[in-house]
C-alpha positions as CSV (number, residue, x, y, z in Angstrom):
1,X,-142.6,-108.0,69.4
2,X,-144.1,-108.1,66.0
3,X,-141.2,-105.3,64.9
4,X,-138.6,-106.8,66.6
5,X,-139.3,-110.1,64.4
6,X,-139.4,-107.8,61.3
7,X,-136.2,-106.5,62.3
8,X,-134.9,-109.9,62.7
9,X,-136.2,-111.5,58.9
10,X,-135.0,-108.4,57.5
11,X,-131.2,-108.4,58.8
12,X,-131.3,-112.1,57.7
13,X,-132.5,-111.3,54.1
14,X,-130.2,-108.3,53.6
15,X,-127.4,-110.2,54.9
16,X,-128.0,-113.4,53.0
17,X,-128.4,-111.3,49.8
18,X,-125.2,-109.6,50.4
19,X,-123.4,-112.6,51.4
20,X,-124.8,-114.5,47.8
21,X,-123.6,-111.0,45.9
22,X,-120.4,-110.7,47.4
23,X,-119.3,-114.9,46.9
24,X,-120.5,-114.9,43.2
25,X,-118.3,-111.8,43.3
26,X,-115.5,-113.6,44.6
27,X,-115.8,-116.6,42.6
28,X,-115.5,-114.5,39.7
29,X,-112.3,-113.1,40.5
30,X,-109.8,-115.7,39.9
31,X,-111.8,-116.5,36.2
32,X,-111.0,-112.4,35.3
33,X,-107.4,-112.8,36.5
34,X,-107.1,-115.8,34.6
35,X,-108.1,-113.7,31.6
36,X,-106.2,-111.2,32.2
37,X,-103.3,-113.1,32.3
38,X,-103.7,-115.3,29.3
39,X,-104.9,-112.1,27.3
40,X,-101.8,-109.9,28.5
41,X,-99.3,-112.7,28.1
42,X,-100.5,-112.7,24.3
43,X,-98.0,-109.9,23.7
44,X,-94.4,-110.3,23.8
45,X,-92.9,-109.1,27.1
46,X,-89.4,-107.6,28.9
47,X,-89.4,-109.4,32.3
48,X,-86.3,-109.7,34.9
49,X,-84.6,-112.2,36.9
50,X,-84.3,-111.7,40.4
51,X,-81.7,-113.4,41.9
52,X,-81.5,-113.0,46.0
53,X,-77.1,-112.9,46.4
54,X,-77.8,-109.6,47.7
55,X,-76.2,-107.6,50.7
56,X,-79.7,-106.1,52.3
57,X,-82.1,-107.1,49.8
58,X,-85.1,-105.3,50.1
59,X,-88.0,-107.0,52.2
60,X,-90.4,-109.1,49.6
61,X,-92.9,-105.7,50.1
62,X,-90.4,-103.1,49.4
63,X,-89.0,-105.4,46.4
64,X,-92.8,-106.0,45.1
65,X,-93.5,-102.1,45.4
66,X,-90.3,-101.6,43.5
67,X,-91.1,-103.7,40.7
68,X,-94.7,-101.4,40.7
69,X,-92.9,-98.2,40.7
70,X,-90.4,-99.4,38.0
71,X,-92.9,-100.7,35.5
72,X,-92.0,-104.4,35.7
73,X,-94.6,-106.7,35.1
74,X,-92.8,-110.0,34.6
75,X,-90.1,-111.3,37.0
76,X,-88.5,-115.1,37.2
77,X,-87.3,-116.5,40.6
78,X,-84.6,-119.0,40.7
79,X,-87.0,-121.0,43.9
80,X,-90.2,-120.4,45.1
81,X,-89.7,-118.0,47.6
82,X,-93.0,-117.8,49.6
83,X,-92.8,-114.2,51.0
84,X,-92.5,-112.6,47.8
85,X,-95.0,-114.7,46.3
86,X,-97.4,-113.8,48.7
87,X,-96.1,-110.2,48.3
88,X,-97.2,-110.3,44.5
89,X,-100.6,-111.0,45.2
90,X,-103.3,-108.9,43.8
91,X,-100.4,-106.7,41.8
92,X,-100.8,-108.9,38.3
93,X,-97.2,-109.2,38.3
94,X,-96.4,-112.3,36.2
95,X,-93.6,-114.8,37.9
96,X,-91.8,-118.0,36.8
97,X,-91.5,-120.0,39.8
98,X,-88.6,-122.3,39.8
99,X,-87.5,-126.0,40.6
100,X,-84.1,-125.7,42.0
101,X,-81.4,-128.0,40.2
102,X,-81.0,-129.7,44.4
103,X,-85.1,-130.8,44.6
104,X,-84.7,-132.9,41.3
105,X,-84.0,-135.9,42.6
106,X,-86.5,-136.0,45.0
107,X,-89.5,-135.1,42.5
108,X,-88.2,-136.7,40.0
109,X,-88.9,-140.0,41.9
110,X,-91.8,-139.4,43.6
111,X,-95.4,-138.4,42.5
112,X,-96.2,-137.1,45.6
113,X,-92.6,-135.7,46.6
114,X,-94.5,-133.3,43.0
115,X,-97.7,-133.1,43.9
116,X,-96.9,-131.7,47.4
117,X,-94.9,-128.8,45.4
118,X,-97.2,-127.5,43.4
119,X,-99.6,-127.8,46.3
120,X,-97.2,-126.2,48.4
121,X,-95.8,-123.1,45.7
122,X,-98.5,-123.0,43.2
123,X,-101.8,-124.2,44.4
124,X,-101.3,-121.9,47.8
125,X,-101.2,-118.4,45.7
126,X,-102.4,-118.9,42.6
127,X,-104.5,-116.9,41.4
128,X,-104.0,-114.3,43.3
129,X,-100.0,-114.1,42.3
130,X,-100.2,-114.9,39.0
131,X,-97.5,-117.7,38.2
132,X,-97.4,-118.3,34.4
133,X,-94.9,-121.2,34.5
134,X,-92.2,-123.7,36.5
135,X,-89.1,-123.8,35.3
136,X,-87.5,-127.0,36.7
137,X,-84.0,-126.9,37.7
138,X,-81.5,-124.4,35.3
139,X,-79.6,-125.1,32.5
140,X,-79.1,-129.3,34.1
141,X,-78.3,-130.7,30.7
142,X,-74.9,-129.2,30.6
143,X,-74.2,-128.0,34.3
144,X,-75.3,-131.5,35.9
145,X,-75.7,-134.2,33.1
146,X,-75.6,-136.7,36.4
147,X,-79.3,-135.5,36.7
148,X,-81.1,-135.6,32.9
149,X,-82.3,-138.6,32.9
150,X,-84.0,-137.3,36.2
151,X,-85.1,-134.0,34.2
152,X,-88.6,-135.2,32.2
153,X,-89.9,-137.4,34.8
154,X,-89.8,-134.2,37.2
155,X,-91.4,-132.5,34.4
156,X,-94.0,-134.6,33.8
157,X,-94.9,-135.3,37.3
158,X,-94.7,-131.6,38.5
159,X,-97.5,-131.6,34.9
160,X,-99.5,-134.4,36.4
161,X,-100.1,-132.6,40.0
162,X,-101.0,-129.3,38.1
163,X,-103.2,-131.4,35.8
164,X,-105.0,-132.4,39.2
165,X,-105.2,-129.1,40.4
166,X,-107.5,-127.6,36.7
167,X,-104.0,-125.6,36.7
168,X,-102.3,-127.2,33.8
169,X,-104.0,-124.8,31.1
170,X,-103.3,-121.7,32.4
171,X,-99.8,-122.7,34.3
172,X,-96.6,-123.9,31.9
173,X,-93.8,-126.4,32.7
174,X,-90.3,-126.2,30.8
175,X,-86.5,-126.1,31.8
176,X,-84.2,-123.5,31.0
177,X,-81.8,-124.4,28.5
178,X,-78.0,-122.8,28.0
179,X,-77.1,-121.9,24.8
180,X,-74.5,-124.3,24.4
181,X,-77.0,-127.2,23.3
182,X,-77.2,-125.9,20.3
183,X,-74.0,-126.4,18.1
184,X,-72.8,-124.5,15.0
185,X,-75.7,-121.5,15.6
186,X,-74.3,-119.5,12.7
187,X,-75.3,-119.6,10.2
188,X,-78.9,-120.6,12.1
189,X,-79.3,-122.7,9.5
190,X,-76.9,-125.3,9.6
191,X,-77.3,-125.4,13.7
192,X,-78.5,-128.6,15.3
193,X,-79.0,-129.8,18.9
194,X,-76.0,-131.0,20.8
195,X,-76.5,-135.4,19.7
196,X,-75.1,-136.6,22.9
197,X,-78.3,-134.5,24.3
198,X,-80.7,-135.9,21.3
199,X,-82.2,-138.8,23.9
200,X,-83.7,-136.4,26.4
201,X,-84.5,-133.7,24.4
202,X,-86.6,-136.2,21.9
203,X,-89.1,-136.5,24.3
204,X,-88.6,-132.9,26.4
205,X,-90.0,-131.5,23.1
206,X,-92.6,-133.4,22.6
207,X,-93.7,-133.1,25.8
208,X,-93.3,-128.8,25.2
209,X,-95.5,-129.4,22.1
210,X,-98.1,-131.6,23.3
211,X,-98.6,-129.1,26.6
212,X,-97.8,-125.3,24.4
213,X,-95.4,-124.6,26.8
214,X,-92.0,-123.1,25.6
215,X,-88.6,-124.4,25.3
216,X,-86.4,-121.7,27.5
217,X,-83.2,-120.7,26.5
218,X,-80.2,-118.3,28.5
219,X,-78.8,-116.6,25.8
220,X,-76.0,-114.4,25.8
221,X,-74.7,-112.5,23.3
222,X,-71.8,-110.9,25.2
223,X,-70.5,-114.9,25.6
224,X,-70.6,-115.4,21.9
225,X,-68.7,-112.0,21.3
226,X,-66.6,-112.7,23.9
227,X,-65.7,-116.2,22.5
228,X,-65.6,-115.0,19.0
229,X,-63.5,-111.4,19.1
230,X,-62.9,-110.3,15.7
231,X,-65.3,-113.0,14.3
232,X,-68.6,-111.2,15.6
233,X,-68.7,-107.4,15.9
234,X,-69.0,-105.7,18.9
235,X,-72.1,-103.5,17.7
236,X,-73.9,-106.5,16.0
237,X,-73.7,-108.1,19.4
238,X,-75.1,-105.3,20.9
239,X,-77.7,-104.8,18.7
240,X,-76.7,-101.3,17.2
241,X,-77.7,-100.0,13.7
242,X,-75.8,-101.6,10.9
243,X,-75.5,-100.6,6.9
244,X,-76.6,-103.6,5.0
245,X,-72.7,-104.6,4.4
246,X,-72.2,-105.3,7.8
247,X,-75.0,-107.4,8.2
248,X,-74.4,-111.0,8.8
249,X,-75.9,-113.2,6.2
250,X,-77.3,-116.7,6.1
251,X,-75.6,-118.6,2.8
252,X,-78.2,-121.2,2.9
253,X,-81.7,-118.8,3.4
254,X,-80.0,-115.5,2.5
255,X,-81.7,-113.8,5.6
256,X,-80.0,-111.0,6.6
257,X,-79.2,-110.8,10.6
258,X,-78.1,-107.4,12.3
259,X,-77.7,-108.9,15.9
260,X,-76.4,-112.0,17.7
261,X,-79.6,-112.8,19.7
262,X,-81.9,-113.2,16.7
263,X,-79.3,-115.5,14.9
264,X,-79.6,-117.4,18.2
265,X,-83.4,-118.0,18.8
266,X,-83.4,-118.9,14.9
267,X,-80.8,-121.7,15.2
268,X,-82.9,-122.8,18.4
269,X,-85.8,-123.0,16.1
270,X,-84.0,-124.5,12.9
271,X,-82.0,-127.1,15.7
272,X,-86.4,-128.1,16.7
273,X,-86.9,-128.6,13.1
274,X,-84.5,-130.7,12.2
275,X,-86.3,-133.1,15.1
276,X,-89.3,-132.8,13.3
277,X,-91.2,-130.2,16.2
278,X,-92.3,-126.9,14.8
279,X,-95.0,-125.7,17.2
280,X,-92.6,-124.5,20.1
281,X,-91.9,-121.2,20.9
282,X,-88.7,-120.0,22.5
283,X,-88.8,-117.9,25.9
284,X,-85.7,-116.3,26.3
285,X,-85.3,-116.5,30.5
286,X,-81.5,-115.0,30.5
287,X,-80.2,-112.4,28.5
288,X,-78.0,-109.4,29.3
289,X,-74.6,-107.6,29.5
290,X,-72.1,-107.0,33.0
291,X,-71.6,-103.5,33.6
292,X,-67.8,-104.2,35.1
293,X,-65.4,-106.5,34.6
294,X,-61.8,-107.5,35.4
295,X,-58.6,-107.1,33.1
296,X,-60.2,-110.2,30.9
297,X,-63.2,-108.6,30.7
298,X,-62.6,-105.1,28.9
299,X,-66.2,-105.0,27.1
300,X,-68.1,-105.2,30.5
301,X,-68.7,-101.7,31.3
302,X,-71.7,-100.0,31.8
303,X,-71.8,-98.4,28.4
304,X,-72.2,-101.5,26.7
305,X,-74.3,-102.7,29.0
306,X,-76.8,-99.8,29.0
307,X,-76.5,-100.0,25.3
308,X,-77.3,-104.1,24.9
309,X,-80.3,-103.6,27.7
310,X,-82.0,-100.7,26.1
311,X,-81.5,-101.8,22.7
312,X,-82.9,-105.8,23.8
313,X,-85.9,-104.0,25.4
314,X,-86.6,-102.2,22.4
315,X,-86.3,-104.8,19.4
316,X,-88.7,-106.5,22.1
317,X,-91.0,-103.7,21.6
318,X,-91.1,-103.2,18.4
319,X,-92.2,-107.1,17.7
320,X,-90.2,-107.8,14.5
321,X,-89.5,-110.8,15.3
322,X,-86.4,-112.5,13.9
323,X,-85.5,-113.1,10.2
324,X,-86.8,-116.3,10.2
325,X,-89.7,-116.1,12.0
326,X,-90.7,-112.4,11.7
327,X,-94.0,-113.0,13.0
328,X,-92.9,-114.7,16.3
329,X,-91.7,-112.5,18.4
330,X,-89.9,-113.9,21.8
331,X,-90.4,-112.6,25.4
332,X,-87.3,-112.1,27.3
333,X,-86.1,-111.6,30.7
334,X,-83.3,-109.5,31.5
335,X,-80.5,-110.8,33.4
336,X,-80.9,-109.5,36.1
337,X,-82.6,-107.2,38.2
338,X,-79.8,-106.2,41.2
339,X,-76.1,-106.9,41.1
340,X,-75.5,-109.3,43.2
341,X,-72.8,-108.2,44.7
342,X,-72.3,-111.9,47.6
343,X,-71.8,-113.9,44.1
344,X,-67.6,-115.3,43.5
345,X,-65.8,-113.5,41.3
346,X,-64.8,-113.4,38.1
347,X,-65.7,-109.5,38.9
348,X,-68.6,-109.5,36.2
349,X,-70.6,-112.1,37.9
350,X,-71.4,-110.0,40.6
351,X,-72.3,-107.2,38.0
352,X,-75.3,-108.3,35.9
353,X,-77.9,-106.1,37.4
354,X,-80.0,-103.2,36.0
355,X,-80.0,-101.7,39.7
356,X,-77.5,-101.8,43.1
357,X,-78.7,-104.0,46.0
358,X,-79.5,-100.3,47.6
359,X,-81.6,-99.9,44.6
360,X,-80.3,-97.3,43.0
361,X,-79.6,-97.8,39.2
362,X,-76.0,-99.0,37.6
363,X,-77.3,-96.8,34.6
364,X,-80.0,-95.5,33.1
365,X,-81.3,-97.1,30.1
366,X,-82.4,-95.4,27.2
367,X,-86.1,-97.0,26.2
368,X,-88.7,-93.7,25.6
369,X,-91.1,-95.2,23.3
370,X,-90.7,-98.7,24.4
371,X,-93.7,-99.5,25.9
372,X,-94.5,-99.0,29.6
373,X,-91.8,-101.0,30.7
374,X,-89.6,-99.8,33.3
375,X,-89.2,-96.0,35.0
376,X,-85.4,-96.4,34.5
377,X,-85.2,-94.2,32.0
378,X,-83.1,-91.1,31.2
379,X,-86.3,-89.8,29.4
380,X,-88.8,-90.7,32.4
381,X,-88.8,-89.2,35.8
382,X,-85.2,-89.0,37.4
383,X,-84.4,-87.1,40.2
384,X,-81.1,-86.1,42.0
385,X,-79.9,-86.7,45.6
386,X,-76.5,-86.8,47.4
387,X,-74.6,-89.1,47.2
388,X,-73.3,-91.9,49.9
389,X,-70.4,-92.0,51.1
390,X,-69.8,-88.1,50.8
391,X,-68.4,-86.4,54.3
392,X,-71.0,-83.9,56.2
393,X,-68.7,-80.9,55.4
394,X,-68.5,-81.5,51.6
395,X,-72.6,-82.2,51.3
396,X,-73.0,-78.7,53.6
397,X,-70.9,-76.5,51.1
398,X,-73.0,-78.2,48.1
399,X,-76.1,-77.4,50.2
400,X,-75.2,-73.9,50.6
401,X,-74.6,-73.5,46.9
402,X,-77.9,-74.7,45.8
403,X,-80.0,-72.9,48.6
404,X,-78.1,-69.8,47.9
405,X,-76.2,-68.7,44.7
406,X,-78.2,-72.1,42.9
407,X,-81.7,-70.2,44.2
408,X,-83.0,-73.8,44.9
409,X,-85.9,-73.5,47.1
410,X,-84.9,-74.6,49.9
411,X,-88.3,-73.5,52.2
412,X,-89.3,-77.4,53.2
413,X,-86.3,-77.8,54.6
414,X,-86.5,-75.4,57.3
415,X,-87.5,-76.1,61.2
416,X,-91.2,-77.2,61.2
417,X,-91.9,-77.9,57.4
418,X,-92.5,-81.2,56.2
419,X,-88.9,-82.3,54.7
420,X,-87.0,-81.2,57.8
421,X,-86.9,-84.3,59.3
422,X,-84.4,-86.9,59.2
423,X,-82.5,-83.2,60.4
424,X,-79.1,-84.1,58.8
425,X,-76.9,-82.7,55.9
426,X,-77.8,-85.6,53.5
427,X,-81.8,-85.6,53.9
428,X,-81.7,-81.6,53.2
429,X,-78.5,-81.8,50.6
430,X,-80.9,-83.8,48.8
431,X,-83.8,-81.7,48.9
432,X,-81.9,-78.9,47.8
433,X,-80.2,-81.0,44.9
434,X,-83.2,-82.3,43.5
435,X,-85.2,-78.3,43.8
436,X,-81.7,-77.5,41.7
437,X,-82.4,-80.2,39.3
438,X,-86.1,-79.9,38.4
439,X,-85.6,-76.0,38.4
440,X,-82.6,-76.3,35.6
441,X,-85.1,-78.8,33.3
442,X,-83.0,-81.6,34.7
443,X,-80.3,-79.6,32.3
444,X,-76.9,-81.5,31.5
445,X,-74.3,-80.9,34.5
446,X,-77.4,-79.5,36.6
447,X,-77.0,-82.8,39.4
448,X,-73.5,-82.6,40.1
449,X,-72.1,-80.3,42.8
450,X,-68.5,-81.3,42.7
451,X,-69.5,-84.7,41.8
452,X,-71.5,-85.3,45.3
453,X,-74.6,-86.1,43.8
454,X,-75.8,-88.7,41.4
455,X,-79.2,-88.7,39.3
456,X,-81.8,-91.7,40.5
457,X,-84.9,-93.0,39.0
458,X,-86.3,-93.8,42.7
459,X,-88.5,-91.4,44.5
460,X,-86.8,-90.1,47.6
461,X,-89.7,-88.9,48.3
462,X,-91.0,-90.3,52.1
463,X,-93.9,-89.3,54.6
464,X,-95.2,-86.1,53.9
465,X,-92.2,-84.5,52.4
466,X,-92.7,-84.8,48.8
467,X,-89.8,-84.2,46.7
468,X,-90.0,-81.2,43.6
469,X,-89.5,-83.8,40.9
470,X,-92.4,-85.9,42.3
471,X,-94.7,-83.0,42.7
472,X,-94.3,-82.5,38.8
473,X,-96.0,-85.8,38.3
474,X,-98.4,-85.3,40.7
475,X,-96.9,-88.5,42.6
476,X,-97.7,-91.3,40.0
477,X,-95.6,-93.5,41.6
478,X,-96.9,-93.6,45.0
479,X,-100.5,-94.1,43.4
480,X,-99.0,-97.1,41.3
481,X,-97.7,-98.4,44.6
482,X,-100.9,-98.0,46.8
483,X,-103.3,-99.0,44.4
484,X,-103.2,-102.8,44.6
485,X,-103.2,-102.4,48.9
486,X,-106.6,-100.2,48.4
487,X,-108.1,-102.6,45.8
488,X,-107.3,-105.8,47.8
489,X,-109.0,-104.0,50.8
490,X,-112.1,-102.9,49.3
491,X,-112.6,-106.6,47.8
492,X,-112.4,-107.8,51.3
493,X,-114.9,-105.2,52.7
494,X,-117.1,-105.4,50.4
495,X,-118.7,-108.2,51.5
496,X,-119.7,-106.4,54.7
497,X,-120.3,-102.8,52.9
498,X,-124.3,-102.1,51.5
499,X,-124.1,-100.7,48.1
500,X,-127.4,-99.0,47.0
501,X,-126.5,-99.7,43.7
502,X,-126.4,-103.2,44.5
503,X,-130.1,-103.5,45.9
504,X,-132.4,-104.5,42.7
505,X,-136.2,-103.5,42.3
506,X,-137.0,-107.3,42.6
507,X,-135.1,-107.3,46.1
508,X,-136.8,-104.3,47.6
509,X,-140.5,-105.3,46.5
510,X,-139.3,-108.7,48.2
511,X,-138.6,-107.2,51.4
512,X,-141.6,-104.7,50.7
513,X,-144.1,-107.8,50.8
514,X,-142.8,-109.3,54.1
515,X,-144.2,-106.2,55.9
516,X,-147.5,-107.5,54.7
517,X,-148.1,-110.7,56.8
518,X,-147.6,-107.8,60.1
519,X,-150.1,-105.2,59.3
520,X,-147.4,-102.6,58.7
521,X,-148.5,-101.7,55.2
522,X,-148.9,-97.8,56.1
């Protein structure tokens, strides 16, 4: 009787003490993310858009894993979409969370129409998906003027309900701007704010300075080339090396500009000043270059585009900042992450992305040395697999080739080895392809085969068949990938798991004196 009762105080005190541990654990969770975040978000960052016109977009999971195995650690959504916020939990992915231009109305007249959004898309995930700001409705001043006047109140309220939450500090509120409110951005310094826009943005920007949240700008260099042939060069627009002779100079400052975007965020910041507001800082939300194009369109082609990309992510990088401000470096997010190949034409609109909807990659962009950001890269891991579309008989003479006269190993595609399965010409073409690949040191003209195969940055590795270019890295990716579903599960077993290291010498002579009381001292 007596032990049983021991038993009993004992499994209550161990429990309890556990239970204490493990919820002062918990509770200090969302403060280190919080941390995290505002100390990460100190640096300037390359982030995407994601935009959902996609045939067969991948499942919020699969599209949260990509962004993992890709390196991207910043993303803006156009809505709120809940599965893939609640996919990005625990990752420390950072996501803009969007108003759309059609909920305006509504929370722009109501308090509580705003308080029940951020309740609904904010306070529900956050901070375990790490939203960093609401951008309400996109670029309304000039695509539906009908709704300004609706655009600050919606602001301010959406403010007011994150105010209630304790959110308001660690969570910004801004609209995203197109370029076209500023007029006359070169030189920056003459440029000035569109004045049939002066009454709204008056009070936007105060609002932007009084909370430190940014004013958000699209900008698109490929528009202002486009719009400007044989006034702008092509290669200032895409940001390639000029001699000082073709650098474009400010008459007024004398500061020297060798690409479009820069003159751009410094006329945003020269059109503030002339308002009298000096302490907001631009966040570039859109920026990028099509990869294809129609007849109108000849400089949308996936040279340019890889060239405009790589060269954006690593001016980024390199924090120079811009002439004007050389110590203010802005963070931008590349338009966009897939082609969305469901959007209307003109043909370039559907050809944006950094990836195809089947997520392979339109190119591969050339940023060694920038940073962690993004596995695209010709100089990271790539690996080479068939191509689709190519007929059974075709892919089986390429297969033959590489297992025999190529001397690709070819072993773990035989009967009963672990890349055998799917059993069809594609799964073991690709096999054999990417053996041929690795073996050559990923040599020029080493993934081609008659032009059925096609280098890719994604692992095709699956199961237990491991591809020979994943093998080389010892399968980072996966690890990347699987990381944030093991961490989330230990947190939420740890409050039933007995650490040793845990139990202090305070707690064990505790529990050592209850024995006393029953005689059971030795």
């Amino acid at each position: 009787m007596v032990n049983s009762k021991l038993i009993a105080v004992l499994i209550t005190i161990v429990f309890f003490y556990f239970t204490v541990t493990s919820t002062a654990k918990s509770s200090t969770l969302a403060q280190q993310i919080k941390q995290q975040s505002q100390e990460q978000d100190k640096e300037p960052f390359v982030g995407v858009n994601i935009g959902t016109d996609v045939s067969n977009l991948l499942s919020a999971k699969d599209l949260v894993s990509f962004l993992q195995v890709q390196k991207i650690s910043h993303v803006r959504l156009y809505d709120a979409n809940p599965d893939i916020l609640k996919a990005l939990a625990n990752t420390k992915v950072r996501v803009i969370v969007s108003v759309p231009n059609n909920q305006l109305l509504a929370i722009g007249s109501s308090n509580t129409t705003a308080a029940a959004w951020i309740n609904r898309n904010v306070v529900a995930y956050y901070p375990e998906t790490l939203i960093t700001h609401i951008g309400v409705g996109d670029e309304v001043l000039t695509t539906v003027p009908s709704s300004a006047p609706l655009l600050l109140p919606a602001i301010q309220s959406l403010y007011s309900a994150l105010v209630a939450a304790n959110l308001h500090t660690q969570i910004k509120v801004s609209t995203p701007h197109a370029a076209s409110i500023v007029l006359d951005t070169f030189p920056p310094s003459q440029a000035y704010f569109n004045q049939s826009l002066i009454s709204v943005l008056v009070p936007l920007l105060q609002f932007l300075s009084k909370t430190e949240s940014p004013l958000m700008m699209n900008l698109y260099p490929y528009y202002v080339f486009m719009e400007n042939k044989g006034v702008v060069p092509l290669d200032t627009s895409l940001f390639k090396p000029l001699t000082p002779s073709k650098e474009m100079v400010d008459p007024n400052t004398l500061l020297h500009y060798t690409n479009v975007l820069d003159a751009m965020i410094d006329a945003a910041y020269v059109s503030m000043k002339n308002l009298n507001v000096t302490d907001v800082s631009v966040l570039v939300t859109e920026s990028g270059w099509p990869s294809k194009g129609d007849s109108k369109e000849p400089y949308a082609t996936i040279d340019n585009a890889d060239t405009y990309n790589s060269n954006l992510i690593k001016h980024v990088i390199d924090q120079t900042g811009t002439p004007l401000h050389p110590e203010i470096t802005s963070s931008v997010f590349i338009y966009e992450l897939f082609n969305e190949d469901l959007r209307s034409p003109p043909v370039s609109e559907a050809n944006w992305g950094l990836f195809n909807s089947s997520s392979t990659p339109v190119y591969l962009l050339h940023v060694s040395g920038s940073g962690t950001f993004l596995a695209n890269d010709t100089t990271n891991q790539t690996y080479c697999i068939a191509m689709d579309g190519v007929d059974s008989k075709t892919l089986q003479s390429a297969l033959d080739w590489a297992c025999g006269a190529g001397r690709a190993n070819c072993s773990e595609i035989q009967p009963g080895e672990s890349c055998y399965q799917p059993n069809n010409v594609k799964n073991h073409a690709s096999f054999a392809f990417d053996s041929y690949y690795q073996k050559e040191g990923k040599a020029p003209g080493s993934c081609d085969f008659k032009g059925v195969a096609m280098i890719t940055t994604t692992d095709p590795s699956h199961g237990s068949c491991v591809f020979p270019g994943s093998k080389k890295v010892v399968h980072k990716t996966r690890a990347v990938v699987n990381s944030t579903e093991v961490s989330s599960r230990a947190d939420r077993l740890e409050l039933f798991t007995f650490h040793t290291s845990h139990i202090t010498a305070t707690t064990i002579a505790f529990c050592i004196s209850l024995f006393v009381p029953f005689g059971i001292t030795g």
